[in-house]
C-alpha positions as CSV (number, residue, x, y, z in Angstrom):
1,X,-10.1,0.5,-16.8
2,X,-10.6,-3.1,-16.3
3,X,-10.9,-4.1,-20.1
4,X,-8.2,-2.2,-21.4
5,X,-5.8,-3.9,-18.4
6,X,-6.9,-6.7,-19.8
7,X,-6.2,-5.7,-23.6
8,X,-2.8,-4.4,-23.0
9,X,-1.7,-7.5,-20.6
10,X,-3.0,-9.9,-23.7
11,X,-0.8,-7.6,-26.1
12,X,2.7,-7.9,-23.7
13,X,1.7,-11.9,-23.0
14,X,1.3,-11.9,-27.2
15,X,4.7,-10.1,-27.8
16,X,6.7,-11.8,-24.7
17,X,5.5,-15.6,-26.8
18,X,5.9,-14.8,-30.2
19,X,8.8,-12.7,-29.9
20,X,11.0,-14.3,-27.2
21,X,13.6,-15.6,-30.1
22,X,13.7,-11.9,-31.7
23,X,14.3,-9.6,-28.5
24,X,17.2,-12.9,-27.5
25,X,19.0,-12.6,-31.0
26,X,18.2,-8.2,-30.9
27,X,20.3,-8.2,-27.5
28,X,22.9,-10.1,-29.3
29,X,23.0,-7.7,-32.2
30,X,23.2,-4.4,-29.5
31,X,25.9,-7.0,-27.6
32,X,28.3,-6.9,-30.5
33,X,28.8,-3.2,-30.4
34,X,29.4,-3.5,-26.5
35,X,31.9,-5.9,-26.6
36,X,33.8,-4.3,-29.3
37,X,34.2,-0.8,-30.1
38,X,31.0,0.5,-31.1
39,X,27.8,2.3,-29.6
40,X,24.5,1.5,-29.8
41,X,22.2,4.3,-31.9
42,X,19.0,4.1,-31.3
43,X,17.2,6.0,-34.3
44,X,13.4,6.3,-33.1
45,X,10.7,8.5,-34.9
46,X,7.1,9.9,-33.5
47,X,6.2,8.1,-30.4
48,X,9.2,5.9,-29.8
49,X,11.2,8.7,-28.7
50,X,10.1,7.7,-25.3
51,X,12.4,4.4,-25.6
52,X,15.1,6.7,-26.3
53,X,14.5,8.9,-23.7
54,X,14.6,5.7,-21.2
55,X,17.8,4.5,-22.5
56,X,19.2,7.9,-22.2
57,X,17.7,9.1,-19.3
58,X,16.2,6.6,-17.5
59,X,16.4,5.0,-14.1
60,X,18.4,2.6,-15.5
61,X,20.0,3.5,-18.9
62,X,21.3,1.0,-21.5
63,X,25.4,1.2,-21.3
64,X,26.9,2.3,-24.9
65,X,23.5,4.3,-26.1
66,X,23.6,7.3,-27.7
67,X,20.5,9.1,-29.9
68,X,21.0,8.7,-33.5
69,X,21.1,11.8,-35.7
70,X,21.7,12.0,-39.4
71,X,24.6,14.1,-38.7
72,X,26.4,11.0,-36.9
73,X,28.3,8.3,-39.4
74,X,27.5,4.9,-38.6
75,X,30.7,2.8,-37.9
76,X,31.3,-1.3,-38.7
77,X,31.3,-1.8,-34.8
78,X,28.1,0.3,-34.4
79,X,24.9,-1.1,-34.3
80,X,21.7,0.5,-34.7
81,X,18.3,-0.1,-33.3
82,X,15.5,1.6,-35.5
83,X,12.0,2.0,-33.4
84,X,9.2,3.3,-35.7
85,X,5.0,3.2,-34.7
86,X,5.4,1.2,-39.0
87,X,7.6,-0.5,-41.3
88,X,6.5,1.7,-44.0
89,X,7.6,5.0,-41.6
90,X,9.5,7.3,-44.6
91,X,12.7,8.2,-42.6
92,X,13.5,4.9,-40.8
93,X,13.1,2.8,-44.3
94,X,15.5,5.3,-45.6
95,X,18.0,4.3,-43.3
96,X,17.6,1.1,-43.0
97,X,18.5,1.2,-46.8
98,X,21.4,3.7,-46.0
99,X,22.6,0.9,-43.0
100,X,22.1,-1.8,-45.5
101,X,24.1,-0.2,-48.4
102,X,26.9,0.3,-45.8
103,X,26.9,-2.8,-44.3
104,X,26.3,-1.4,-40.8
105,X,23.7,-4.9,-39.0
106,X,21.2,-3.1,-37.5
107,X,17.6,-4.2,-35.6
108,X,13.9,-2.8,-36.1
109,X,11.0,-2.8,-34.0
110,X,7.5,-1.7,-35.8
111,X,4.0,-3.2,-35.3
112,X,4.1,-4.6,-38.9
113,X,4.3,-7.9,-39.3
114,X,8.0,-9.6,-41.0
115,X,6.4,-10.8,-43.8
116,X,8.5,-10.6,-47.7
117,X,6.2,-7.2,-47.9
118,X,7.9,-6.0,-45.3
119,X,11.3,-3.9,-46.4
120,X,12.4,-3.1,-43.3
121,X,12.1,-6.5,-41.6
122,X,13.7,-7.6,-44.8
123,X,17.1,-5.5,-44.4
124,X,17.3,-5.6,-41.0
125,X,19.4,-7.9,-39.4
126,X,16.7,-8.6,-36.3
127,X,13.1,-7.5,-36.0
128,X,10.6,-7.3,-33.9
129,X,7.1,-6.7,-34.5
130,X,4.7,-5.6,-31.5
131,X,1.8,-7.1,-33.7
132,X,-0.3,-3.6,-32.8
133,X,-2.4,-3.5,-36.2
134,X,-5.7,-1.4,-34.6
135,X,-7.0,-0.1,-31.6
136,X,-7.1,-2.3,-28.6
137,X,-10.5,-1.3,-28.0
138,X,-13.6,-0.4,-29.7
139,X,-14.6,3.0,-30.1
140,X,-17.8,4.7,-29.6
141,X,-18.4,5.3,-33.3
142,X,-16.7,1.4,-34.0
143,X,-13.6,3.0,-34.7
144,X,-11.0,1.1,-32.6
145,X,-8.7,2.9,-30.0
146,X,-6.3,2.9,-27.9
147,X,-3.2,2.2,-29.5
148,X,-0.2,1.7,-27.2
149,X,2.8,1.7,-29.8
150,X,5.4,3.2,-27.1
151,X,4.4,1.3,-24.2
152,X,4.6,-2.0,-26.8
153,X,8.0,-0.8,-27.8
154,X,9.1,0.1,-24.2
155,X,8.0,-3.4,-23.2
156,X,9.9,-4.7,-25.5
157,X,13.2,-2.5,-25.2
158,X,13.5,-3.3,-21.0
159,X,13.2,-7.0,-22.7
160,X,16.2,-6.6,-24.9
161,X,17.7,-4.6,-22.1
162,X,17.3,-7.3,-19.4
163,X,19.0,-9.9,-22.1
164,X,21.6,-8.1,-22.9
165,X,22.3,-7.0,-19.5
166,X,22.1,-11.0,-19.0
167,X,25.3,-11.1,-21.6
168,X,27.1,-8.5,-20.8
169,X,27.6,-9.8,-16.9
170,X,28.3,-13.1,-18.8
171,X,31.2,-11.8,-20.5
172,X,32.8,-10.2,-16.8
């Protein structure tokens, strides 16, 4: 119990340093759809429906959310906030190219790294990467395990939350 404490609190320190910038200008991005007309979609696949389910049905939901479906159409004054376990995840590059054609700003959040390899950090107007590439620990063939992609991405979704929250009473 101890050691993977200690893993997961070394991944949130990692993320809440080299992502400080990202989650500031991703609250910004979900901000301009507050302030204006839009909504905030959150599109998450696998495992990061648990964000969703926060913002929706949390203790403290995020003002302006609503779960994106394919059967929704994107406005100007939306914004969307894709949440995938990988930047290579089939559905959520697909629309993040969709977004992109349209012109709809949208942010990501995946483990990959942003690097020019990376499509989806590319297109999307903020992303963050949780920097989860393998297991947090080893396993007892030398596999590595534990892989906490939802509790990254909730980490770092009650971050964007706090900042914009942070704005939004700003702007009162």
């Amino acid at each position: 119990m101890k050691i993977v404490t200690t893993q997961i609190r070394g991944l949130l320190e990692r993320i809440a340093d080299e992502q400080e910038e990202n989650i500031d200008e991703t609250a910004r991005l979900l901000a301009q759809a507050l302030v204006g007309e839009g909504r905030i979609m959150i599109a998450s696949f696998d495992e990061m429906e648990a964000v969703t389910a926060t913002a929706l049905h949390g203790a403290e939901p995020l003002y302006g959310a609503i779960r994106y479906t394919a059967e929704l159409l994107p406005t100007k004054a939306d914004r969307v906030w894709i949440l995938a376990r990988n930047a290579n995840h089939p559905d959520a590059l697909a629309l993040a190219r969709q977004l992109a054609d349209q012109f709809i700003p949208f942010a990501a959040v995946t483990a990959s790294v942003a690097d020019e390899s990376n499509e989806l950090a590319e297109l999307a107007f903020t992303y963050i990467s949780t920097g989860l590439k393998k297991g947090l620990l080893p396993g007892p063939t030398g596999e590595r395990i534990v892989q906490p992609h939802a509790l990254a991405t909730l980490f770092i979704y009650e971050a964007v939350k706090l900042s914009l929250d942070e704005m939004l009473a700003d702007e009162d």
